[in-house]
C-alpha positions in Angstrom: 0.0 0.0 0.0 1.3 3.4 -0.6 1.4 6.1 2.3 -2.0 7.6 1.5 -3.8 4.7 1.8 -1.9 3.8 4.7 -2.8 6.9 6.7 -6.6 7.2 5.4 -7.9 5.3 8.6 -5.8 7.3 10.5 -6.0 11.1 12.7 -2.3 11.5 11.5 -0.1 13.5 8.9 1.1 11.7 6.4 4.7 12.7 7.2 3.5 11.1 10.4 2.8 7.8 8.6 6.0 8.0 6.9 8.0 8.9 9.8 6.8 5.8 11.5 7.1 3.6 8.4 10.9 4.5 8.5 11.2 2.7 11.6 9.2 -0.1 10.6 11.6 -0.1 7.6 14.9 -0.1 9.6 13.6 -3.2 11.9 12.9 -5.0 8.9 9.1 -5.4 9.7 7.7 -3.7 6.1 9.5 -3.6 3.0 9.2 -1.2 0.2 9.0 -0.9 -3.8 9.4 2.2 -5.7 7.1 2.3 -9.0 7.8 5.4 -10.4 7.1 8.2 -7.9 5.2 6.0 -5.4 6.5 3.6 -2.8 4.5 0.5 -1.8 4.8 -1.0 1.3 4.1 -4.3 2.4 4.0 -6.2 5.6 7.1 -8.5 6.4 5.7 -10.6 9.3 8.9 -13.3 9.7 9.7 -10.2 12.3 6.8 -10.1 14.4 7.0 -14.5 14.4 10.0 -14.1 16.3 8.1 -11.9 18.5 5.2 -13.6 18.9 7.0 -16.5 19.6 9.1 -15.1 22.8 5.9 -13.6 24.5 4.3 -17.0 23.7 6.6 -18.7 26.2 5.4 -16.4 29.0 1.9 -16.2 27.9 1.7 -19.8 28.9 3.7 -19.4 32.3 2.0 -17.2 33.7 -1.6 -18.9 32.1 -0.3 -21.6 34.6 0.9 -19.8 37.5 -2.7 -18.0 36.8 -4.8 -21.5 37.0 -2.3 -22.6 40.1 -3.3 -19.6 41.7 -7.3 -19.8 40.9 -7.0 -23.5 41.8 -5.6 -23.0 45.5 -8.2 -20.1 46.4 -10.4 -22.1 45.4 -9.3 -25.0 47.9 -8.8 -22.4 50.3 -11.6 -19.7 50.8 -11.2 -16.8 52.9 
């Protein structure tokens, strides 16, 4: 998508938008293609797996430590 359909949904400048797609561009998590005068930008997600993946491992500790928690309240009302 190019920067003016990025920002439509958005209350933001378009230098805004483009400011921020910068930095998406420098982590690696959008790429870009120039067609004449306009640049098109596309999602790389292979980024955000990595993420995804690392939050994932503590998503499921603490759903345990969450259910071990619930369980012995529940043994043990106040």
């Amino acid at each position: 998508m190019t920067v003016l359909t990025l920002a439509r949904p958005f209350d933001m400048t378009l230098s805004a938008v483009s400011q921020h797609l910068k930095h998406l561009l420098a982590v690696g998590i959008v790429k870009v293609r120039s067609e004449g005068r306009q640049r098109f930008y596309r999602l790389n997600a292979k980024p955000l797996k990595a993420v995804a993946d690392w939050v994932g491992q503590y998503e499921r500790f603490w759903t345990d430590k969450l259910e071990a928690l619930r369980d012995h309240l529940d043994e043990n009302p106040t």
